[in-house]
N, C-alpha and C positions, 0 to 999 in steps of 0.2 A: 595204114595198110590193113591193120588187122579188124577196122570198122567197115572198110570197103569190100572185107571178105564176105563179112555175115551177111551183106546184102541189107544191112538195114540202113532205112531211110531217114533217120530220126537226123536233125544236124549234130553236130561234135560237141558244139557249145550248149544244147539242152544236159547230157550227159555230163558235164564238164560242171554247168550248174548244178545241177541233181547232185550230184558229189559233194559239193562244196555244203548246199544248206544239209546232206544229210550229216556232213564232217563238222559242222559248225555251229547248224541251228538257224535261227529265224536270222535274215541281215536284210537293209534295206538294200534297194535297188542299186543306188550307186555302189555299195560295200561289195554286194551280189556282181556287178560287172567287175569290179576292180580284181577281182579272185578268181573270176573265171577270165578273165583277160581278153575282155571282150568292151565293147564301149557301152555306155548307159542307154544313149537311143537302141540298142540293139539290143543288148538285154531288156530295154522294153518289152519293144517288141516280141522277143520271146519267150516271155513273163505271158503277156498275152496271149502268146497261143498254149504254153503250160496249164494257164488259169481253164481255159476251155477244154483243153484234155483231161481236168481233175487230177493234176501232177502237182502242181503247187496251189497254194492259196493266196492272197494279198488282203492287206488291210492297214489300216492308217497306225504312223509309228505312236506309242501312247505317247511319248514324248516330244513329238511333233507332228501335230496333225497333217501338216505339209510334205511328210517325206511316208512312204510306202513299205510296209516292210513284207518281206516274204519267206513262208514255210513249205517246208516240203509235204506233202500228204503223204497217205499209207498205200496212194495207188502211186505216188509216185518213189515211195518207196521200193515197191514191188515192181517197177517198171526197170528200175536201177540197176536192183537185185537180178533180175530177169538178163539186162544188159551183160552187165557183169559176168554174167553165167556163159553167154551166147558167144561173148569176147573170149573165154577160158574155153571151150570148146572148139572156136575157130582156132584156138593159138598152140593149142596141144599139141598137135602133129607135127607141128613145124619145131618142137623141141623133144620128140619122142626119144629120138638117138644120141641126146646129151651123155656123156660120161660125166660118172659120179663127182669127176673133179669141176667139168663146166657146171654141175649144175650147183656144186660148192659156192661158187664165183656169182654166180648169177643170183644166188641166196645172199650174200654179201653184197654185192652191189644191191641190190635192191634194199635191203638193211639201211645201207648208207643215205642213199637218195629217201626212203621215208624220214630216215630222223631228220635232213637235211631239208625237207620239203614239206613233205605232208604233217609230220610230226610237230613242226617249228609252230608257234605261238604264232597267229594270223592279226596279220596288220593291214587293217581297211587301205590306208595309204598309202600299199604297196612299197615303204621304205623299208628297208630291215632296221630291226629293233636292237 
């Protein structure tokens, strides 16, 4: 909802990746789908079109010249950053008139779901650890 406000066109899963290598660091492509929960041909592919927008970089893993690993750049840091921003300013208004107590709650829940999600130690194989 609050992507389709801003009017931007970017897809979900660029942003979704963008998050992940700037939360994590370099991961190769399949690590990189598995996180953003997305599938490896499609992360490919837009791997591909990142690499052409100068959002990420790609290069062969040192440990396996067979497999691709990818980092985030500083433009595509700033693209995130940007995101980020454009999403907190679409979403404001729609929480202007919170009381001190929702927005208690809302602080707490969000607490909970980082430690439980974002914060949790990242397992390429998507199994919990």
């Amino acid at each position: 909802m609050a992507a389709q406000r801003t009017g931007n066109d970017a897809p979900a899963a660029q942003w979704r990746a963008l998050a992940v290598l700037d939360r994590e660091g370099a991961l190769r492509i399949g690590e990189l789908a598995a996180a953003a929960r997305t599938t490896q041909p499609g992360m490919t592919r837009l791997i591909g079109q990142m690499t052409d927008e100068a959002l990420v970089t790609r290069s062969p893993d040192p440990e396996d010249s067979r497999a691709t690993v990818v980092r985030i750049t500083a433009d595509g840091r700033g693209a995130l950053t940007r995101w980020r921003a454009q999403l907190s300013e679409t979403l404001a208004p729609l929480f202007a008139d919170l009381t001190d107590g929702d927005r208690a709650a809302l602080e707490r829940t969000a607490q909970v779901l980082s430690e439980r999600t974002i914060d949790a130690p990242f397992n390429p194989s998507g199994r919990n650890q």
